[in-house]
C-alpha positions as CSV (number, residue, x, y, z in Angstrom):
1,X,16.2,40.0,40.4
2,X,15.4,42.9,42.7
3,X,12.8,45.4,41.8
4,X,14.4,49.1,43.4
5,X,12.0,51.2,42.2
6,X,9.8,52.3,39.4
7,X,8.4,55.6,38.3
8,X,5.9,56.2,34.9
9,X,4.4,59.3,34.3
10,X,0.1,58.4,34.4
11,X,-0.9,61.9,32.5
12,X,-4.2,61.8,30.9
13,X,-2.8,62.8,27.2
14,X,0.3,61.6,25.6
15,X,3.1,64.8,26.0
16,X,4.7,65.3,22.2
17,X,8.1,64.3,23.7
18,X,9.7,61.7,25.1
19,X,7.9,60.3,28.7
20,X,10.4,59.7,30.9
21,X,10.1,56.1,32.7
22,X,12.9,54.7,35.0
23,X,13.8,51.1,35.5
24,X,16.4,50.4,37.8
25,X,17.6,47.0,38.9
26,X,20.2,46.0,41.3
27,X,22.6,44.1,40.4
28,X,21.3,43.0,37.1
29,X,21.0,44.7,34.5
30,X,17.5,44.3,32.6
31,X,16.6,44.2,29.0
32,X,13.6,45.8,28.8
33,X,10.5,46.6,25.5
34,X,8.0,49.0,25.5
35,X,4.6,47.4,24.9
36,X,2.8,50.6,24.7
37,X,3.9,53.8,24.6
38,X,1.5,56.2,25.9
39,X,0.0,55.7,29.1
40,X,-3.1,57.7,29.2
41,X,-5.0,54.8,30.0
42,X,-2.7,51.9,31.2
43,X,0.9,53.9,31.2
44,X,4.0,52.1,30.1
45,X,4.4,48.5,29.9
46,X,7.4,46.2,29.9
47,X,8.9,43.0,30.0
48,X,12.5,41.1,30.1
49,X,13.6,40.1,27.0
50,X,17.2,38.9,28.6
51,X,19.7,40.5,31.2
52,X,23.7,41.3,31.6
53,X,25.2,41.0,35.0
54,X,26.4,44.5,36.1
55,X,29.0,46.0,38.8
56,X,26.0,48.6,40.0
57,X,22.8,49.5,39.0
58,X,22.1,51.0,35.6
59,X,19.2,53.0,34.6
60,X,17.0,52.8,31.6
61,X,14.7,55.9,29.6
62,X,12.0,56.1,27.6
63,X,13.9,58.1,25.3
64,X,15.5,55.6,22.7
65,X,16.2,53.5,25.5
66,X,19.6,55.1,26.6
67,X,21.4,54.1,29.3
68,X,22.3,56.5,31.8
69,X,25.9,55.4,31.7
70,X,28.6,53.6,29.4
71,X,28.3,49.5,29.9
72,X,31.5,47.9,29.2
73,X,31.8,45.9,25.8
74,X,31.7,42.7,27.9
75,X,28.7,43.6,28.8
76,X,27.0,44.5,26.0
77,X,28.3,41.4,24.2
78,X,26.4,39.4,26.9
79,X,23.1,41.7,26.3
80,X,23.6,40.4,22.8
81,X,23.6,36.7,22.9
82,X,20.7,37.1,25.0
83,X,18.8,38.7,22.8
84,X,19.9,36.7,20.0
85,X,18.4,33.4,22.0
86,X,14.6,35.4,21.6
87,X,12.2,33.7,19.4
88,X,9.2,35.0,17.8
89,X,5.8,34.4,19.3
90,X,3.1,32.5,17.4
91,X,-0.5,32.5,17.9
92,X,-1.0,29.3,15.6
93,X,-0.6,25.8,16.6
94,X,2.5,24.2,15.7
95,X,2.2,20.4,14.9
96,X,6.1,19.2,14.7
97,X,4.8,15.8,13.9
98,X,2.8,16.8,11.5
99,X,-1.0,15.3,10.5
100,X,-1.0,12.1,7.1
101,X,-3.7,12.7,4.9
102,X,-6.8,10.1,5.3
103,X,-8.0,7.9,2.4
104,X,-11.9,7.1,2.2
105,X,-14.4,6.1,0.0
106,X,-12.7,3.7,-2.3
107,X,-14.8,2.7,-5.6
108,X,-13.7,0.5,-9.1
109,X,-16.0,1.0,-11.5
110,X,-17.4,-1.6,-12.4
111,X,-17.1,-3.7,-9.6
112,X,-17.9,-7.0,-11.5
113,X,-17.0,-8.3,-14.7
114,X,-17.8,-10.9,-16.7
115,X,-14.7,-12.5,-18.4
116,X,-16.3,-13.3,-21.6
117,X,-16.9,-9.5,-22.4
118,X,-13.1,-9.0,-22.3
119,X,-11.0,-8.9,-24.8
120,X,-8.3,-11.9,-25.4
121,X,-6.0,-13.5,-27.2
122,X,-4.7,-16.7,-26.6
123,X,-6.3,-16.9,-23.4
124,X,-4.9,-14.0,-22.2
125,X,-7.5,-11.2,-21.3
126,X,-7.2,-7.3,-21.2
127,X,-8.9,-5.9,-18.1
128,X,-10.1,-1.9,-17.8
129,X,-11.7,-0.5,-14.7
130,X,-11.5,3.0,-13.2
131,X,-10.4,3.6,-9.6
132,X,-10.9,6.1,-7.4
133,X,-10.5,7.5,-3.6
134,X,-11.2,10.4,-1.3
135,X,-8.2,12.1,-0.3
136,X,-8.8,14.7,2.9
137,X,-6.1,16.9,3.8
138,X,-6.1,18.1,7.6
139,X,-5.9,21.8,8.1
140,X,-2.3,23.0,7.9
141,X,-1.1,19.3,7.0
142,X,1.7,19.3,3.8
143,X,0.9,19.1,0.3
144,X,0.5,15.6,-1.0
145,X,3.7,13.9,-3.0
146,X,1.5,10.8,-4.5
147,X,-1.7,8.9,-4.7
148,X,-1.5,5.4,-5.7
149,X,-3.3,2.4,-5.8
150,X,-2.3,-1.5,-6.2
151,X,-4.2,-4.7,-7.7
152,X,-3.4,-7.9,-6.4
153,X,-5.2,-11.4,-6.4
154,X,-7.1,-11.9,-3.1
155,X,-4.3,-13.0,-0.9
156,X,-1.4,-12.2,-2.1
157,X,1.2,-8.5,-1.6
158,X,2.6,-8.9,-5.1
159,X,0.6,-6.7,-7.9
160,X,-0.5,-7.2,-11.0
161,X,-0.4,-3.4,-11.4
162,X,0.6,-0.2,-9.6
163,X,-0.7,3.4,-10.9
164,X,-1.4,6.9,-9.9
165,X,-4.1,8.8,-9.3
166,X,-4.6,12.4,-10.2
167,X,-7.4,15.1,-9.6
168,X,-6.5,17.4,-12.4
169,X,-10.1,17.5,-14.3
170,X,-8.4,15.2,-16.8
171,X,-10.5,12.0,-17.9
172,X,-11.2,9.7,-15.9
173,X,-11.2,12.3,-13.4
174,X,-14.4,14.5,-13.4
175,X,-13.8,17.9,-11.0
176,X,-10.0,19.3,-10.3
177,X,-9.8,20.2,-6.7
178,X,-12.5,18.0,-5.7
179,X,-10.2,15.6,-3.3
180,X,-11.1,12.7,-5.6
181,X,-8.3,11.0,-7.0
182,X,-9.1,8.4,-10.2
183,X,-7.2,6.6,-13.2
184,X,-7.9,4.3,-15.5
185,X,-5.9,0.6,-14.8
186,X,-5.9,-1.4,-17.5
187,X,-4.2,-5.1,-16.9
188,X,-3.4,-8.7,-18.6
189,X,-4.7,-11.7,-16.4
190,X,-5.1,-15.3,-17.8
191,X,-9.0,-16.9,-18.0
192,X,-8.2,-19.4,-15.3
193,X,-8.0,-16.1,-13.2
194,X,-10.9,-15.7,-12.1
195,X,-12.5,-14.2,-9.0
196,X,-11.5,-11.5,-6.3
197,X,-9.2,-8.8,-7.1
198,X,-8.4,-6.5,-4.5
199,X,-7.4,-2.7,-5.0
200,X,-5.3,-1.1,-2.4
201,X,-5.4,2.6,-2.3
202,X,-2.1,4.4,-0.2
203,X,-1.2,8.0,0.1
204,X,1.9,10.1,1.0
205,X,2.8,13.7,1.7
206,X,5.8,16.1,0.8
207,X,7.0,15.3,4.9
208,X,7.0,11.7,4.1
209,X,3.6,11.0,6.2
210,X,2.0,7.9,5.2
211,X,-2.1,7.7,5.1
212,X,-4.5,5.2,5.8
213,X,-4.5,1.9,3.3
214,X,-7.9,1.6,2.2
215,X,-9.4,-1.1,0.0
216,X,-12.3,-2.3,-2.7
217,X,-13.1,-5.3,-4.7
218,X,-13.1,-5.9,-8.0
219,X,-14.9,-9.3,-9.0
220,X,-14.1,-11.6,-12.3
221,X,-17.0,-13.8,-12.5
222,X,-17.1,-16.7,-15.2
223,X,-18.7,-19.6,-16.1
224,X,-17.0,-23.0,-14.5
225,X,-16.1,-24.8,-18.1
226,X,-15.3,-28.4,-17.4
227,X,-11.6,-29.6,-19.3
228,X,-12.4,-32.0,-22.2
229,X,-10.6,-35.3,-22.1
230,X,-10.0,-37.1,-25.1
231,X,-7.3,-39.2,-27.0
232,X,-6.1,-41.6,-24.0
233,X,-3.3,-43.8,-24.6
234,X,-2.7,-46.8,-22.6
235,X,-2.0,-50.9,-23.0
236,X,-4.5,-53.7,-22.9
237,X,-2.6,-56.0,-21.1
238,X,1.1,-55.7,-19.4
239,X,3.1,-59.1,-19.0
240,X,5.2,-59.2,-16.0
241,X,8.0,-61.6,-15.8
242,X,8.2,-64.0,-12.8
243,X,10.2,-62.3,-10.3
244,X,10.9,-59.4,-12.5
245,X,9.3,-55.9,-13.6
246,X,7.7,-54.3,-16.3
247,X,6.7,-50.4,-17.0
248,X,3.5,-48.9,-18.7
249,X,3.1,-45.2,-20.1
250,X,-0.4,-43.8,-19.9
251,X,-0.9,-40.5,-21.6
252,X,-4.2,-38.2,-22.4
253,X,-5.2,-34.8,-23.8
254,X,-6.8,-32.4,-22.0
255,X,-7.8,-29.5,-23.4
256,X,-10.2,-26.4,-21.6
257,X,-12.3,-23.8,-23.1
258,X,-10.8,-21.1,-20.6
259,X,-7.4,-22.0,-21.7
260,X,-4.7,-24.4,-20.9
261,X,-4.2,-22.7,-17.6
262,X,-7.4,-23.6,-16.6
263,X,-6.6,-26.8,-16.0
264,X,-5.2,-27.6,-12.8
265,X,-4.8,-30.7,-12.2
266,X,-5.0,-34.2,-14.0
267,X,-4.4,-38.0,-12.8
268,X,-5.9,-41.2,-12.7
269,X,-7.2,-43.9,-9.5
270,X,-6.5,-47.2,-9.7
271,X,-10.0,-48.5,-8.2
272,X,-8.9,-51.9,-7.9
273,X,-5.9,-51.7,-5.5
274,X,-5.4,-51.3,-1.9
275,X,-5.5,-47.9,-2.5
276,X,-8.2,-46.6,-5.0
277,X,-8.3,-43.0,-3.5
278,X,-4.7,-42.2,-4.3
279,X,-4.1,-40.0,-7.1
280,X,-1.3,-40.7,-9.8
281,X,-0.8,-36.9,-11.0
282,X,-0.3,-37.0,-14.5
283,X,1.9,-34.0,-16.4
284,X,1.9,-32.2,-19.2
285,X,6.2,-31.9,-19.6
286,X,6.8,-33.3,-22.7
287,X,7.1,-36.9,-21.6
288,X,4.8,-38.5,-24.0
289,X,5.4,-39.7,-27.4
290,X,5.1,-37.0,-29.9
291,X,3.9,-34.3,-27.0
292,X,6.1,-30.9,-25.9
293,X,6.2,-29.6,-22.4
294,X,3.4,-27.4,-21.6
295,X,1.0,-28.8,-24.6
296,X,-2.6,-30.3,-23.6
297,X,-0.7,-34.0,-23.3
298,X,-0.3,-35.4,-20.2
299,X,1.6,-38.6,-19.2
300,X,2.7,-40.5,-16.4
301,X,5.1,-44.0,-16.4
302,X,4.7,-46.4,-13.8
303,X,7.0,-49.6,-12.7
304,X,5.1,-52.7,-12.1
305,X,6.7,-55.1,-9.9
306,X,6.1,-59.1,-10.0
307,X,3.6,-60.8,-6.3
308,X,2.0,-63.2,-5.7
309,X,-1.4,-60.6,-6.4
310,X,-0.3,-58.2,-9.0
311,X,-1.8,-60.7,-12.2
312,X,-5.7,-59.2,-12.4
313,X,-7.3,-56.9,-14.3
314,X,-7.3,-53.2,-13.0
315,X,-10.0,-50.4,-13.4
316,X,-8.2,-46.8,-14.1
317,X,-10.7,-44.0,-13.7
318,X,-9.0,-40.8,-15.5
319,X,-10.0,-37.7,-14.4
320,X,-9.3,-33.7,-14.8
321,X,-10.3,-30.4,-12.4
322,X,-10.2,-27.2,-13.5
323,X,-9.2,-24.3,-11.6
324,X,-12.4,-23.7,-9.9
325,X,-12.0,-27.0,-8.2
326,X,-15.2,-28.5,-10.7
327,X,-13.6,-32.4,-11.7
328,X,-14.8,-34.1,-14.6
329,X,-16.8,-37.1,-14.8
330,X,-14.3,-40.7,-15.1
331,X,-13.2,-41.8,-17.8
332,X,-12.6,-46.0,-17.4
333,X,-10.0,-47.7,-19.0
334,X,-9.0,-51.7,-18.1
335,X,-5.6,-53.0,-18.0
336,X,-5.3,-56.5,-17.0
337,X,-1.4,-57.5,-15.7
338,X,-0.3,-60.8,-16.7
């Protein structure tokens, strides 16, 4: 594009008609804006907003901007889409990606609880604590879509519970507006459930951003009650034919303070065989005389085979853990094979 010549009138005040100012360009034609019109002090500015490709030159006035001749409709068309391709100039920043919102300053309140303050019912407790987050929005970022927040036992990804938070003034939270975000959970867990919960707090916004996961602790602290055993059923003496095989049922009730749940595990060593570390895990599924699956009876059958060592008497130690890991103390029983 080839600059021919340009002429402004400089005058010190700004005439009450039109200043003349001519543009003209050779061989394209130029698309041009005033900036300012009255040049006392800087005179007329311009700049290319698009251009048409013309046959000769054209020339351009102040004056509404005529044109000194007729430009065919070709022409103009072209003029057009170029100025239709113009976009309008920002002085902000423009973030296409856009910026998540950033979680901090997660609390439940309270942070410990003692299991025997809670309500229950059949050894199924009722937990209440009140979460709450930070939620800061960067400048210009999108309005939030959702505040939430997960509990799940230390370890796992499945949750007991998922709820929202609000900052609306509304109990349990204190201020509207504040960027604090609370509710009130409230959740079923069973007695042998004790220990660390974990709260996981996530945000979103209206553009789909994700935040930062941010997390607190929520501690159910108990006393470790040892399971009770009582009522054990088991033979005297077993008679094993010569070369044959006989069975024996053992059975006992367990029964836990903390609930059925609480126990974990119950079996019995045999302390006088080759092995008297192994256990012989004993269940509670109904196999015992008089006993339904999932009661506080648990039984176990075993096969005893005729050798040349099998006739002796045997020491059973019985024993039950709960789900803290804390194991009874033994309880003996003597079974002599004959």
């Amino acid at each position: 594009m080839i600059l021919n010549s340009l002429s402004t009138n400089n005058a010190a005040v700004c005439p009450s008609g039109p200043m003349p100012a001519v543009l003209t360009f050779a061989p394209q034609f130029v698309m041009i804006e005033r900036l300012n019109y009255c040049p006392s002090t800087h005179g007329d500015r311009y700049r290319s907003v698009g251009t048409a490709s013309l046959s000769s030159p054209i020339s351009l006035t102040n004056a509404g901007m005529r044109a000194s001749r007729i430009v065919t409709p070709v022409i103009l068309a072209h003029a057009l889409l170029c100025l239709s391709s113009c976009t309008k100039q920002s002085g902000g920043v423009i973030d296409p990606a856009g910026t998540p919102p950033f979680l901090s300053r997660a609390t439940a309140s309270p942070d410990t609880i003692r299991m025997s303050t809670l309500p229950q019912s059949n050894g199924v407790l009722t937990v209440t604590v009140r979460a709450q987050v930070q939620v800061i929005r960067p400048a210009g970022s999108a309005a939030l879509s959702g505040v939430t927040v997960g509990v799940y036992p230390a370890g796992t990804t499945t949750p007991l519970l998922t709820s929202s938070l609000h900052d609306d003034g509304i109990s349990p939270d204190s201020v509207a507006g504040d960027g604090f975000y609370s509710a009130l959970l409230q959740f079923t867990i069973l007695r042998s459930a004790s220990g660390f919960l974990v709260l996981r707090f996530n945000a979103a916004d209206a553009l789909g951003l994700q935040s930062n996961a941010v997390e607190t602790a929520l501690l159910l602290s108990r006393p470790s009650h040892l399971p009770v055993l009582s009522n054990l059923v088991a033979p005297d003496t077993v008679t094993v034919p010569v070369n044959g095989a006989d069975t024996l049922q053992v059975s006992i009730r367990v029964t836990d303070v903390d609930g059925q749940a609480d126990v974990s595990q119950v079996y019995f060593l045999s302390l006088d065989s080759s092995n008297p570390t192994q256990k012989f895990i004993m269940n509670n599924d109904g196999s015992a005389p008089g006993s339904v699956p999932g009661d506080s009876t648990y039984a176990l059958t075993l096969r005893v085979n005729d050798s040349p060592t099998v006739r002796k008497t045997y020491r059973f130690a019985f024993q039950a853990a709960n789900s803290l890991g804390d194991t009874t103390a033994s309880l003996i029983h003597r079974i002599t094979i004959r």
